[in-house]
Structure formats: C-alpha cells, structure tokens
C-alpha positions in Angstrom: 43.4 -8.8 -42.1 42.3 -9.0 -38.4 38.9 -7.7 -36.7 37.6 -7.6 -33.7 35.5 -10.3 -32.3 33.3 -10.1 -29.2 30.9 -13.0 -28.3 28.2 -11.6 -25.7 25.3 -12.9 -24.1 22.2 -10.1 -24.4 19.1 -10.1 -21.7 20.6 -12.1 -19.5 19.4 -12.3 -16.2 19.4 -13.9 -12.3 19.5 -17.8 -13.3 19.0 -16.4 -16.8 21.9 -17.0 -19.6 20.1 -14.6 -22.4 20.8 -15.4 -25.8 24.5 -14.8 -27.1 25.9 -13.0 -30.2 28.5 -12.2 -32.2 29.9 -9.0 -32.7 32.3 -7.8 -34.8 34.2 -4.6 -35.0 35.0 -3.5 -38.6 36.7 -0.7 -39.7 34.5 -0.3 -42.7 31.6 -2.5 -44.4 32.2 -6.1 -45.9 30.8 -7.4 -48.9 27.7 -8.9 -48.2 28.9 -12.0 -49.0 31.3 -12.0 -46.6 29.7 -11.4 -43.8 27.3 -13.9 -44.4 30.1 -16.8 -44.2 31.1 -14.8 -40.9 28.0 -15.2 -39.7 27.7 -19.1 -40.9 31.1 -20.0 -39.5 30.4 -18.8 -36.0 27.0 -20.3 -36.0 25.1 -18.1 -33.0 21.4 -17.2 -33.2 22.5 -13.7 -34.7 26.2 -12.5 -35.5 26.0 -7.9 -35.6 28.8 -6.6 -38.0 29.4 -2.7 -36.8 31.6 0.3 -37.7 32.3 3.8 -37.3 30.2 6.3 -39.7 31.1 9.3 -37.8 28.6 9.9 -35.1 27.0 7.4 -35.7 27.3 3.6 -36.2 26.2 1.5 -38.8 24.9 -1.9 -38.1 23.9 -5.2 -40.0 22.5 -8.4 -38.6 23.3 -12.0 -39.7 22.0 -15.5 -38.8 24.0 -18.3 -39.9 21.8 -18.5 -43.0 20.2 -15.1 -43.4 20.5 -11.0 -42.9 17.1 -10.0 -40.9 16.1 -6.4 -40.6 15.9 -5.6 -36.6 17.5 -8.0 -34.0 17.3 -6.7 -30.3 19.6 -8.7 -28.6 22.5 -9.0 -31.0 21.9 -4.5 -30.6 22.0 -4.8 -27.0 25.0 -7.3 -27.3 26.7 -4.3 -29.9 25.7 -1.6 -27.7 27.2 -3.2 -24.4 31.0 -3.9 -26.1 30.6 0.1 -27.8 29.9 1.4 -24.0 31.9 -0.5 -21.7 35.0 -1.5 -23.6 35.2 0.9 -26.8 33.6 4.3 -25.3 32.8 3.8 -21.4 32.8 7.2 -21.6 29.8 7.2 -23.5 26.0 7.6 -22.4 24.5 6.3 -25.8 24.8 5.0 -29.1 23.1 5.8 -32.1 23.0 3.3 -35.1 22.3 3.4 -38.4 20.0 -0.3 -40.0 17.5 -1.2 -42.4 14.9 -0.7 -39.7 15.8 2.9 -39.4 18.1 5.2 -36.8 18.1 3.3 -33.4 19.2 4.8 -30.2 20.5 2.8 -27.0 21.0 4.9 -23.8 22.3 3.8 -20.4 19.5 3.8 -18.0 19.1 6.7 -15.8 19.4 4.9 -12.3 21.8 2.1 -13.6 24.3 2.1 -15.6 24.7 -1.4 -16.5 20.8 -1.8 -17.9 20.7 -0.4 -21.3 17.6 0.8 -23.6 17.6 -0.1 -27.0 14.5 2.2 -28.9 12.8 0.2 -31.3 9.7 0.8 -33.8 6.4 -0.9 -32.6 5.4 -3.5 -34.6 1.6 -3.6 -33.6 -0.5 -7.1 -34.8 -4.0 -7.3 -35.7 -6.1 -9.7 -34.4 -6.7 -12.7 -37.3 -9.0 -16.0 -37.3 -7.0 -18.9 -36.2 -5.4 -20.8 -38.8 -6.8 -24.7 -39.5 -4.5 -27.0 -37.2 -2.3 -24.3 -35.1 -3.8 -26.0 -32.2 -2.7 -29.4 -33.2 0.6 -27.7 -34.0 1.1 -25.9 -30.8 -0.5 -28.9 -28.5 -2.2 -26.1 -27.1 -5.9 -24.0 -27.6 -4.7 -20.6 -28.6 -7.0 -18.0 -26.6 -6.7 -15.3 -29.2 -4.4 -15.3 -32.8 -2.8 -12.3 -33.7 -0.7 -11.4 -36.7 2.4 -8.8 -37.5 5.9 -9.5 -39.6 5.5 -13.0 -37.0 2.4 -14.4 -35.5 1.4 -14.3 -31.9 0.0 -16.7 -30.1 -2.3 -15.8 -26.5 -2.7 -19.0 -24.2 -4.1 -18.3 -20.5 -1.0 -19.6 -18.4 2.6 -19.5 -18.0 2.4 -23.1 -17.8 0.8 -23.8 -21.1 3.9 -21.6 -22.7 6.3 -23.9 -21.2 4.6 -27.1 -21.4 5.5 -26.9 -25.3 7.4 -29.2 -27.5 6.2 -28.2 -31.2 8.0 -29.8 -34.1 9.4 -26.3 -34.5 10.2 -26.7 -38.5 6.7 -28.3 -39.4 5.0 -25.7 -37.7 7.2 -22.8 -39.7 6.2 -24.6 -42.7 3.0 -25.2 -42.2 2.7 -21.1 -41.2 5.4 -19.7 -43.4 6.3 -17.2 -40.2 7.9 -16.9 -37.0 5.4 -17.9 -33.7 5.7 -16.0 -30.7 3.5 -17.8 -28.0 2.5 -15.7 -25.0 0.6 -15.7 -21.5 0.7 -13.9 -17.9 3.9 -14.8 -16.1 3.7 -16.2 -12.4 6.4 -13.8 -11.7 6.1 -11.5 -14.2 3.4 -9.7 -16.1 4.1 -12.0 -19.0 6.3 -14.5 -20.7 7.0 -15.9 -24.1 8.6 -18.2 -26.5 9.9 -17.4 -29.9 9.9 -20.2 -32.7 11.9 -18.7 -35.8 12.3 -18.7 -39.4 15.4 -20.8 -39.1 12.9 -24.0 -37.8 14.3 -23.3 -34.0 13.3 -21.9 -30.8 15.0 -18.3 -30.4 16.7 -18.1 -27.0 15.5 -14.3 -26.1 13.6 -11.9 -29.2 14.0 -8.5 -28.7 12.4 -8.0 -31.9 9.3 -10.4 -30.8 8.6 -7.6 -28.0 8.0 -4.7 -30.1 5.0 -7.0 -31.1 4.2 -8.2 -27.7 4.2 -4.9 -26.0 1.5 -3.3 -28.5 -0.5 -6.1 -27.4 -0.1 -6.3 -23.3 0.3 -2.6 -22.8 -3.3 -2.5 -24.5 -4.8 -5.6 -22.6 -2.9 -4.3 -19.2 -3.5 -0.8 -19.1 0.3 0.0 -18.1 3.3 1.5 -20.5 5.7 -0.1 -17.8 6.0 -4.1 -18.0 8.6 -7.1 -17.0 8.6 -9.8 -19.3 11.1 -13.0 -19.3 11.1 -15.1 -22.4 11.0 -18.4 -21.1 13.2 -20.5 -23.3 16.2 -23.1 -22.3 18.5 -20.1 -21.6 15.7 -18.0 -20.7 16.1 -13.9 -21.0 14.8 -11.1 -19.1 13.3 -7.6 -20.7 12.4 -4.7 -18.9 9.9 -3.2 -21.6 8.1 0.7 -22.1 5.9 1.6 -25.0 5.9 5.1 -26.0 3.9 6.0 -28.8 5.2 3.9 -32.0 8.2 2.9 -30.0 9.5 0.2 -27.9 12.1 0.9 -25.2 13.4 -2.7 -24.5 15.8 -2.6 -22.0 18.3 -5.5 -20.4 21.5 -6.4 -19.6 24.7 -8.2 -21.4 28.3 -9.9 -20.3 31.1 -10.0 -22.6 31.9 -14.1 -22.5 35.3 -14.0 -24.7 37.1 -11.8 -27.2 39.1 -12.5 -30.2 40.0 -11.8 -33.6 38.8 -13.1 -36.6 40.8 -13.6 -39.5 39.8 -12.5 -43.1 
C-alpha cells in the first residue's frame, strides 16, 4: 500500500527557509504505532498524518520520537498541500486534533498567506529559576511560564547571540524554552529550544504563548514576528480573544509516495 507523501517547508519567508514537514495523505487512520515509525524514518522536526472525515479533516502530529498535541507549522504545511494541490478550489480547511477543531482560511487580500486559528496559550509570570541565566548565557528580563517557558531579554541581539547546550538546559528545566525580545525589523523575534534537546526551526505553537504576552506589553492585536533560528521563519500574528490567528506562507519542496 502507497500514500501520499508531501515534504513542505511552513513560514517561510524572503531569505527565510521556514521549517519543513512531512505530510502524508491517508485514506484512513494508521495505528499509532505506525505512524510513529513514519514519522522516525523521515526524521523532520514534525511529520502531520491527515485524512478525509467528511467535511472535515482529521489531523495527528509526529516528531521522530513523539506525538505532540498542536504543531503550527506542520498545520500550515497540511493546510497548503489540501488548498493548492488537493482542493485549490477551496477557501478553508477545518481539522479535527487533540487540541480541538482548528480552522485555516486563505487570507482575504492574498491568497497565498494562510491563517491557521489556534487556542491561546497565555503564561503567568514565575520567579526565575536557580541557574537559567548561567544556562541561557544571558540575564532574563522577566520569566514567564505556560505548557513551555518564556524567556524576555531586552534585544534582538541577545536572542541571537545564543549557543545554550540545548539538552542540559531541557534537563535541567524539564520544558521547552522560548526566548524572546523586540525585533530590529520586527516587533519581536524568538528562538524555540524543544523537548527533543534541539532548537525548533519556526514554532507556531510557541506563538500562541508569545502573543498573550506582546499583544499585552504592546498594546496592538496586529504583530510581525520572525523566529530567528538557522532557517529562520516569518509569522504574521492577531490575537482575538482566546485565539491565535498565525498566519504565513509554505512551498511544496518534493512529492512522493511512501510505502507501507
């Protein structure tokens, strides 16, 4: 048996190469089990596994060594291959996840930009843990904590300048780190350090923490954010209520098949 196999890169951006995932077509669930392997054998940051419910779509989310509950850009990677090569027709996609019913449109004024609708995951402010400092190399400004901890330093410069030992600092913190400042160019940036001891090329996810956050310390719903990792990512980000619109671009880099 043959599925299809799409592998797209999600938020990309001008000089930007976004974060890339998997996507594969099913005609109905796979064990578990087996998607897991999947996921392990292809070896991207995230591999989404997707079929047909009737209306709507469902939608699970592997890493090579774990399922995770939300993952933005391996949606936005799903939603772009369901709307421009399954369904161009289409103006959005609904999907079914553990994190709920999510909804990607195509943007109003361009067609290419699509919105994924996310739940908000708003952090509280926390002390600063013993040693994140040392572990960072940085002074945090502020801690703050939701399902990952965030991490406010004053410039852009600070959040590149950083060379962690990524897999100490996990363990050391038992969470992912999302570091963040004001962007030069943007109204801010961020890196994303994961459960899977590595830095995350572009987080959708990460920004339905970080927009709680800057929407309140900015005073604006509207904001551009670029995560600034190796491949670096761009997000074009609204808060509305207990939702995050995150919105970005994709490319299809190769198709296949995979065989089961």
């Amino acid at each position: 048996m043959s599925e299809n196999y799409f592998h797209v890169d999600a938020f990309i951006g001008a000089g930007l190469r976004g974060n890339p995932a998997g996507v594969c077509l099913l005609e109905h669930p796979l064990a578990t089990e087996q998607m897991q392997a999947i996921a392990n054998e292809l070896y991207l940051p995230e591999t989404a596994f997707v079929w047909d419910e009737g209306g709507m779509y469902g939608i699970r989310w592997f890493t090579p060594t774990r399922e995770v509950d939300l993952c933005g850009h391996a949606t936005l990677a799903t939603a772009h291959v369901l709307l421009s090569v399954v369904n161009p027709a289409l103006h959005d996609i609904r999907f079914r996840s553990a994190s709920g019913e999510l909804h990607v449109t195509r943007d109003a004024e361009d067609r290419e930009r699509l919105i994924l609708d996310f739940p908000s995951r708003p952090p509280q402010k926390v002390t600063e843990p013993a040693g994140l400092a040392a572990l960072l190399g940085a002074q945090p400004l502020e801690v703050w904590q939701a399902t990952s901890m965030l991490v406010i330093l004053e410039h852009e410069a600070q959040v590149r300048a950083l060379q962690p030992d990524i897999p100490e600092l996990i363990e050391q913190l038992g969470c992912g780190v999302i570091v963040t400042a004001p962007g030069d160019e943007v109204d801010f940036v961020s890196r994303y350090f994961s459960l899977d001891r590595s830095e995350d090329p572009v987080t959708g996810s990460a920004h339905c923490t970080l927009m709680p956050y800057w929407v309140a310390r900015l005073g604006r719903h509207k904001l551009h954010a670029k995560q600034i990792s190796a491949r670096g990512g761009e997000l074009f980000c609204e808060l509305k209520g207990e939702r995050t619109m995150l919105g970005g671009y994709a490319r299809i880099f190769l198709r296949g098949e995979i065989t089961l």
